[in-house]
ROVOVO-145770 format. One line per 8 residues: number of its first residue (from 1); their letters; for each residue y, x, z of N, C-alpha, C. Coordinates in pm, 1 decimal. Each point is the difference from the previous one (the first is absolute). Example, Ala and Ser with C-alpha at 12.3 -4.5 7.8 and 13.67 -1.06 7.14 Angstrom:
BEGIN
1) AS) -569.0 1319.0 780.0 119.0 -89.0 0.0 120.0 90.0 0.0 | 105.0 -35.0 -72.0 119.0 82.0 6.0 109.0 -77.0 73.0
// end
This chain:
BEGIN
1) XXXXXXXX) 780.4 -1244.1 -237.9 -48.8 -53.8 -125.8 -109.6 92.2 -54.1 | -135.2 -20.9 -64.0 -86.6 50.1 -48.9 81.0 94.2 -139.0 | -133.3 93.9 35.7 42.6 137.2 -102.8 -124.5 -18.1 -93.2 | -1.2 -31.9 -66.0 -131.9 -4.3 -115.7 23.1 157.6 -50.8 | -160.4 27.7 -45.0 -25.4 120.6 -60.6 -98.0 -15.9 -92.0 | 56.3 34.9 -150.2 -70.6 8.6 -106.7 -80.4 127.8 0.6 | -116.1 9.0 -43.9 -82.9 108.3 7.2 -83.4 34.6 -120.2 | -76.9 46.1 -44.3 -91.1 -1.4 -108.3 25.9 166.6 -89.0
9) XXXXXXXX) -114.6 -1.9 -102.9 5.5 105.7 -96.3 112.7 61.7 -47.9 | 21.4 107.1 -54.4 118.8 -18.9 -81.4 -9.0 -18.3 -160.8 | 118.0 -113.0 -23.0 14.7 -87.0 -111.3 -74.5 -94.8 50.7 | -46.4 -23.7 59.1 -49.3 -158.2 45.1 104.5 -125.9 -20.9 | 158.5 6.2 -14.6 74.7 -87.7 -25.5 40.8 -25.5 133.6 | -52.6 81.3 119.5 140.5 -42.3 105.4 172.8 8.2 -62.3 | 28.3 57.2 -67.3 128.9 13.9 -54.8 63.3 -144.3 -38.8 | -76.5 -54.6 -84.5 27.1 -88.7 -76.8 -7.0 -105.8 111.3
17) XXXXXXXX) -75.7 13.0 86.6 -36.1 -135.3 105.0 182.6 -28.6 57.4 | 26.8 144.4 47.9 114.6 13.2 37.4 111.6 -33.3 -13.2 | 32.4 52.4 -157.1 102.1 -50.1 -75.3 4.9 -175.6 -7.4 | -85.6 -78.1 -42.6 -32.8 -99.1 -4.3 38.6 -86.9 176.5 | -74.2 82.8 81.8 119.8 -83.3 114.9 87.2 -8.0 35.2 | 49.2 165.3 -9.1 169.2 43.3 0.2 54.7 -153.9 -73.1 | -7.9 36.2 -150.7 70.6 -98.7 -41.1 -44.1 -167.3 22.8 | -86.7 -59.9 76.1 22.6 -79.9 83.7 90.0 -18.9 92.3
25) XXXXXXXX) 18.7 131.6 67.5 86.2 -33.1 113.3 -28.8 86.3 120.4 | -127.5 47.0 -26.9 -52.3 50.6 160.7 54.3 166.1 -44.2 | -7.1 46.6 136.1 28.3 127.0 71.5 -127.0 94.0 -60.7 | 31.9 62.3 -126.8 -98.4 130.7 -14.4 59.0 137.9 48.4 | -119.7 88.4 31.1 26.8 183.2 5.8 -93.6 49.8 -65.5 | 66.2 108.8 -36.3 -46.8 76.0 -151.4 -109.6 59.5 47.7 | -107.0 82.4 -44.7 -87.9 70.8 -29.3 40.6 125.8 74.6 | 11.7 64.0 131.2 62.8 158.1 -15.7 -33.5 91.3 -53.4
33) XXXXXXXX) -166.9 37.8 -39.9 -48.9 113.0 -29.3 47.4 -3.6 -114.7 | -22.3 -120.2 -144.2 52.6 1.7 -94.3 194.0 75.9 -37.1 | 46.9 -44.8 154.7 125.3 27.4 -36.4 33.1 169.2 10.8 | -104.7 37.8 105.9 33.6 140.4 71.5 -86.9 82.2 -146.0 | -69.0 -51.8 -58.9 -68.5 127.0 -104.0 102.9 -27.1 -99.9 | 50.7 -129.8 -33.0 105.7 16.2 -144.3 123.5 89.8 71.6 | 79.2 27.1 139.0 64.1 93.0 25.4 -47.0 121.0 -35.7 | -109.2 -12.1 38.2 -52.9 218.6 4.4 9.7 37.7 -168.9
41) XXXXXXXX) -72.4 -101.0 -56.0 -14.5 -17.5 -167.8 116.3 52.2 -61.0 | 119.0 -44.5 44.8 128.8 -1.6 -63.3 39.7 126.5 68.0 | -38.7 31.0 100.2 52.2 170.9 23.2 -125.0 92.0 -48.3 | -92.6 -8.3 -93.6 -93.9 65.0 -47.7 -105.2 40.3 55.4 | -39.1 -111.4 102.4 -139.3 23.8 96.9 -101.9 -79.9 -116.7 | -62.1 39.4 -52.4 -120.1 -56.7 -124.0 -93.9 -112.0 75.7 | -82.8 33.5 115.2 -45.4 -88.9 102.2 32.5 59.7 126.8 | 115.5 -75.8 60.3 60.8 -5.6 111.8 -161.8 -40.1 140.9
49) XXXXXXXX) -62.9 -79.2 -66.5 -134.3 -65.1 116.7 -68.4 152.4 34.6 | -5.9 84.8 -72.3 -44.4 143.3 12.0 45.1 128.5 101.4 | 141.8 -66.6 11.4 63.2 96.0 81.9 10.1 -64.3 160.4 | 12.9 112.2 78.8 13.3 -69.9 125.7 125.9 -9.3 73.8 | -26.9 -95.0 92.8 101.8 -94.6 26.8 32.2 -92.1 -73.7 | -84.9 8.0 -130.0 10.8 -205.0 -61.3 22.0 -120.0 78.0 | -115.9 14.7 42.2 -28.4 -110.7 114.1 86.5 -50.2 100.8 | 29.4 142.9 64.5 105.5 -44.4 83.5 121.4 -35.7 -76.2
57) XXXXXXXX) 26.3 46.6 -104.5 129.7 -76.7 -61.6 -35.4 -132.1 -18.1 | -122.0 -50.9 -57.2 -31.2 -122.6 -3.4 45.0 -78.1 94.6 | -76.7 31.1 109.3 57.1 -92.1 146.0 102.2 4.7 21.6 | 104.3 135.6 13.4 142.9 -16.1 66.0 58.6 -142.2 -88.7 | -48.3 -0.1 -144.9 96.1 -81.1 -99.2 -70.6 -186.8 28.3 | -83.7 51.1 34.9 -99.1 -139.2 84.8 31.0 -76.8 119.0 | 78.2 149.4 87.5 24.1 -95.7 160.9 166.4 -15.7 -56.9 | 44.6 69.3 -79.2 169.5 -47.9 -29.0 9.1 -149.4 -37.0
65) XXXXXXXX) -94.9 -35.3 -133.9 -9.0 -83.2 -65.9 -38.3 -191.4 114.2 | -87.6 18.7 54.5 -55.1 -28.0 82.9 130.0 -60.1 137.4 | 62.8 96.7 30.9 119.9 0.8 79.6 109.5 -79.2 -82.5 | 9.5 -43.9 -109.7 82.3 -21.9 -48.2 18.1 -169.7 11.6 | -126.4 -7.6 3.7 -47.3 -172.8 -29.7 31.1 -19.5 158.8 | 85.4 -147.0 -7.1 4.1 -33.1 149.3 -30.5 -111.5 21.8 | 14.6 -160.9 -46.9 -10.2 -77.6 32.2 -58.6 -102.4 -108.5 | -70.4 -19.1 -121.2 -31.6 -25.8 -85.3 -181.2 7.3 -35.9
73) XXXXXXXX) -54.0 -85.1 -9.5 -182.3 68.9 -72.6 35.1 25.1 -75.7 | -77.8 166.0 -35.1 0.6 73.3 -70.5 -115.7 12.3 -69.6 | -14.2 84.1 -139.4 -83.2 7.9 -33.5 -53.0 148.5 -41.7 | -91.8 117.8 34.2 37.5 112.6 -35.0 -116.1 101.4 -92.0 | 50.9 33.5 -107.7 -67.7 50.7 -25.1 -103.5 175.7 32.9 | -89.9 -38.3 26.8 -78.1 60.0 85.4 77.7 28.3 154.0 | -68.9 104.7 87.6 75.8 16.9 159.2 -99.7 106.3 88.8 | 38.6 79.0 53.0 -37.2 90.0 73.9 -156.9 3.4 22.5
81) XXXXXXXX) -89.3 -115.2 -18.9 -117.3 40.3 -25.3 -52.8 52.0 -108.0 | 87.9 -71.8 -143.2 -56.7 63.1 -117.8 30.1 103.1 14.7 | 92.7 72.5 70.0 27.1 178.0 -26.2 -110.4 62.5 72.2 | -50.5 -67.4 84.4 -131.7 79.1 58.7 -127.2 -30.6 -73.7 | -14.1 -96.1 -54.2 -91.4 0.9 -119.6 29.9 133.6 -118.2 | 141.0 15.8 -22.1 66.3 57.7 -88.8 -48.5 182.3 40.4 | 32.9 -15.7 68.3 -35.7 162.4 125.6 -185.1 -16.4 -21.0 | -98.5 -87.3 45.4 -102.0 39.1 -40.8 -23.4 19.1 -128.8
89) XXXXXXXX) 48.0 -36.0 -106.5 -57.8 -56.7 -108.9 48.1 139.6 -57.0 | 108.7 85.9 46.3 50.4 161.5 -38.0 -84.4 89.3 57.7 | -76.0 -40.6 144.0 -59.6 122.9 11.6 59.7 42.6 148.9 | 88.6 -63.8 59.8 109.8 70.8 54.7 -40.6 -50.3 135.4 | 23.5 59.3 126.7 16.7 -53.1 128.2 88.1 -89.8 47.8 | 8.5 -96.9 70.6 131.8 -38.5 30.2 91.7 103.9 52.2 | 120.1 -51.2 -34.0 79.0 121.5 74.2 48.8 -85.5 133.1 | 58.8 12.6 101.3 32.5 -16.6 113.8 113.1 -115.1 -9.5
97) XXXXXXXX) 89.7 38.6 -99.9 69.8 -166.4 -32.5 -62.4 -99.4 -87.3 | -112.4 15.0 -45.5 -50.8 -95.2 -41.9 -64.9 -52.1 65.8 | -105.7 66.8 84.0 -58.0 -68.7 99.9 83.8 -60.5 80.1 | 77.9 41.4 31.0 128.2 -28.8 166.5 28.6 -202.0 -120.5 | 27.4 35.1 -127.0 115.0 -133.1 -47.9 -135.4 -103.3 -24.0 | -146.2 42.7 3.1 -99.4 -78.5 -48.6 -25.8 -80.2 146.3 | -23.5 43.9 101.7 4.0 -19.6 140.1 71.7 -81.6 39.5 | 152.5 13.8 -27.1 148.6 -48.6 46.6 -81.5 -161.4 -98.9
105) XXXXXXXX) -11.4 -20.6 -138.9 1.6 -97.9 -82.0 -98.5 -94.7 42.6 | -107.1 16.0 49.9 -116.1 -11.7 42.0 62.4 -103.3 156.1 | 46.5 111.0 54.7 -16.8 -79.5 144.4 84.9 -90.4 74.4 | 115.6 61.0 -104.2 135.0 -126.5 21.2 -3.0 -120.6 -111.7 | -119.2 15.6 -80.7 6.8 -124.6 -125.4 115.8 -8.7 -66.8 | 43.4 123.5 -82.3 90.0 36.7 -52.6 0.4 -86.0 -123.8 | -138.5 -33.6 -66.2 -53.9 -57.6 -90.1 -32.0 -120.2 47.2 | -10.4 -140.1 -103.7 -114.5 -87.0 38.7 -130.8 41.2 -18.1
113) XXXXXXXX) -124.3 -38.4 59.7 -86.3 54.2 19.0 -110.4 -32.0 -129.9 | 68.4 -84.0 -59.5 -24.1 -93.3 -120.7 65.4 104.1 -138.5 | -70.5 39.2 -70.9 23.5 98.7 -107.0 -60.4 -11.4 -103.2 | 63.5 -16.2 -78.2 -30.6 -41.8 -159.7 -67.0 135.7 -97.9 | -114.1 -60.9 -50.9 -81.1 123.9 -39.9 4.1 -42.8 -167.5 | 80.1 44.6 -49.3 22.4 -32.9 -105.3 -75.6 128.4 -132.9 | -134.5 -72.9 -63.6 -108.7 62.8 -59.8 21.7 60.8 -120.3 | -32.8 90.4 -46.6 16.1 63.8 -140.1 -27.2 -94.6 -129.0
121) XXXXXXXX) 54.8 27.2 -68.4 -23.5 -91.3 -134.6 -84.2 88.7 -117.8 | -66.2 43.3 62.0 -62.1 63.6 -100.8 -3.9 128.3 -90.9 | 147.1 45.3 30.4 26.8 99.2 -86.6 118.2 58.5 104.6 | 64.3 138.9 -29.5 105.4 20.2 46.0 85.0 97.2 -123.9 | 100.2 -9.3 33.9 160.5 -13.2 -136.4 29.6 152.3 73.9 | -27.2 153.0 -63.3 56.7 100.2 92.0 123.8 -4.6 -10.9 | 152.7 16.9 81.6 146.0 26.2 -15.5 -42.8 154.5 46.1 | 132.7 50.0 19.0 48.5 147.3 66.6 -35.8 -27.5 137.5
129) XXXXXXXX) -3.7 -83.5 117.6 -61.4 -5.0 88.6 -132.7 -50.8 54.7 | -84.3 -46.8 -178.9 -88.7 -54.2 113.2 -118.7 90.3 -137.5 | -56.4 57.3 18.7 -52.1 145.6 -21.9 -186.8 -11.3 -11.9 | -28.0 -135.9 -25.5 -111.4 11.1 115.4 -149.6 -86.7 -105.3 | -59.9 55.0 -2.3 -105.2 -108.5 -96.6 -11.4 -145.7 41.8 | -101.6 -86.2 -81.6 -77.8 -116.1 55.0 -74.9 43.7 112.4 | -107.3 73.3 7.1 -95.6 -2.6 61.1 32.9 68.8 133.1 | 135.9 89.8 29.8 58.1 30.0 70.2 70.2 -90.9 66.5
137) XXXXXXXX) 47.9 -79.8 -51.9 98.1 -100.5 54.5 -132.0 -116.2 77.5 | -125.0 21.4 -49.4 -90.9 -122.2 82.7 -55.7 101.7 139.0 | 6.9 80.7 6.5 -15.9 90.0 119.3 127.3 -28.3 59.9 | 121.5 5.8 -16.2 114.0 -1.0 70.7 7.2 -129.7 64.0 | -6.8 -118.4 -71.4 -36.3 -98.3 18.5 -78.0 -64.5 167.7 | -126.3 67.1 -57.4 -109.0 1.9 84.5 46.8 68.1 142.4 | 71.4 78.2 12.8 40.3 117.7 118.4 107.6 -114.7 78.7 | 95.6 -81.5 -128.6 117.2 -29.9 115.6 -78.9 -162.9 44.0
145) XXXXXXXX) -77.4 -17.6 -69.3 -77.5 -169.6 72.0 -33.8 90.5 116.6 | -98.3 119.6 25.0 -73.5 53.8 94.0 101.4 -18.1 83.1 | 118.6 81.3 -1.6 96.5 34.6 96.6 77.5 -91.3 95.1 | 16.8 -133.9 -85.4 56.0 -100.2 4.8 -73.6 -62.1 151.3 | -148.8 -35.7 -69.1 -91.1 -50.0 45.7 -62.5 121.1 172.6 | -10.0 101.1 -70.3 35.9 42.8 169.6 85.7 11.6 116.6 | 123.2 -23.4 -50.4 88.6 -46.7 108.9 38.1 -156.0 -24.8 | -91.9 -40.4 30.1 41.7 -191.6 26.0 31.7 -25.0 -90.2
153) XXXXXXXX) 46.1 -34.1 -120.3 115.4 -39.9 -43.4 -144.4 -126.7 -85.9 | 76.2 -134.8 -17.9 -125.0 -87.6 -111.7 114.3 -47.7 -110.3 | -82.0 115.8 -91.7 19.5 -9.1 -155.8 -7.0 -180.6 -87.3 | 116.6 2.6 -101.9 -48.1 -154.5 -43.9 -7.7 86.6 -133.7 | -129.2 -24.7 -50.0 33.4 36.5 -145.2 102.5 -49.5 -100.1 | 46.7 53.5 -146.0 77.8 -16.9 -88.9 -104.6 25.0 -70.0 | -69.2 -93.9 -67.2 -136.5 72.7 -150.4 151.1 -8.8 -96.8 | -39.7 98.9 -120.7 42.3 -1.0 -114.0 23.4 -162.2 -46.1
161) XXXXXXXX) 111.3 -21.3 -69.4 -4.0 -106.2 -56.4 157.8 -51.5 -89.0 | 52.9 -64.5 -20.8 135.2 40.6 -71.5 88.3 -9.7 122.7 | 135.4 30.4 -27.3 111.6 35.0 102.2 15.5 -112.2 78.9 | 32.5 -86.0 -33.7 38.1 -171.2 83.8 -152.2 -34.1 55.4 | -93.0 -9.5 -17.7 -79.6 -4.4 75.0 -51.6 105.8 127.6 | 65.5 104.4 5.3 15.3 130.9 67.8 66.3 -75.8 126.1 | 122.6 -19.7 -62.7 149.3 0.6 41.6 -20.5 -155.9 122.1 | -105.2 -53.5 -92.5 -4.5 -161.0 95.9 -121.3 51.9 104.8
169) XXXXXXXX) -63.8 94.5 -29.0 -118.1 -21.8 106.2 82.2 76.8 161.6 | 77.5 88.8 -48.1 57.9 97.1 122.1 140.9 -85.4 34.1 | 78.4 -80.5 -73.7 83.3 -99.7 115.4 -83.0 -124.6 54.7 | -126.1 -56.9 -44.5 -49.8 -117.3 54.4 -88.6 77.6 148.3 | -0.9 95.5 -17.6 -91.2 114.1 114.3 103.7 20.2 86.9 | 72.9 30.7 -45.4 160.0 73.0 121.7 19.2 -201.9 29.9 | 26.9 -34.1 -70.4 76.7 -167.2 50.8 -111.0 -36.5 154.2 | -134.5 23.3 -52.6 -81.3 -60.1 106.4 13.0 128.5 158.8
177) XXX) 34.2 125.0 -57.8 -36.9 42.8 109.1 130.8 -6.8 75.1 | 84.5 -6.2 -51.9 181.9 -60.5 68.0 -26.5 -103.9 99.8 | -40.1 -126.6 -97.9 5.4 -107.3 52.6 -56.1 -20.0 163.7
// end
């Protein structure tokens, strides 16, 4: 069964896309990086993305998550490419399991190849994990289309627009590419 992957800025409203199908019915997975910095947060890492071995915590909590889903389309928010967007966009090299899990995702079509690029709305809302300006977040942006777009993958856009119209453009997109 196809693995959809939500992608985009942060605060772009992949979250909300999410929630909104969950409670349809479909098979969502959480965000990991979001989940692995609110851990470090809560043991008093201020920005956990700073320290190393982030990343790789990212992924380990990525290929668990990932492993978990067995027989169901899924829908996920972001996936082992955004962490290598995530890794350029820090500055950082890949490290050897990221490359090794970007490779693995890539060549076994871990993903559908079909990935939802879901666009900034204009503004971004900072929380405790997401740290990061507007004009920062359109560079980040820009890096994971790049990334996306260099390993195969064809992006369907999500433009800004209210939630149910979000929500209808990415199941009438997944319905056709099922079918």
């Amino acid at each position: 069964m196809p693995r959809y992957v939500l992608t985009g800025a942060p605060g772009a409203g992949k979250t909300a896309i999410l929630r909104q199908l969950e409670l349809d019915g479909h098979v969502v997975v959480e965000e990991s990086a979001t989940d692995v910095i609110a851990l470090q947060q809560a043991r008093g890492v201020g920005k956990p993305w700073e320290e190393e071995g982030f990343i790789d915590e990212v992924i380990r909590l990525q290929q668990r998550r990932q492993g978990a889903v067995r027989s169901a389309t899924a829908f996920f928010d972001r996936s082992p490419v955004c962490t290598l967007a995530l890794s350029r966009y820090l500055g950082f090299a890949p490290t050897p399991l990221l490359a090794d899990e970007v490779e693995r995702v890539v060549t076994a079509n871990a993903y559908a190849s079909t990935v939802f690029f879901v666009r900034n709305r204009g503004f971004v809302e900072p929380t405790a994990a997401r740290q990061i300006s507007y004009e920062d977040s359109l560079v980040f942006e820009q890096l994971h289309e790049q990334t996306y777009r260099e390993l195969g993958f064809r992006l369907v856009e999500v433009p800004a627009a209210r939630l149910d119209e979000r929500v209808a453009l990415v199941r009438h997109a997944a319905e056709r590419h099922i079918a």
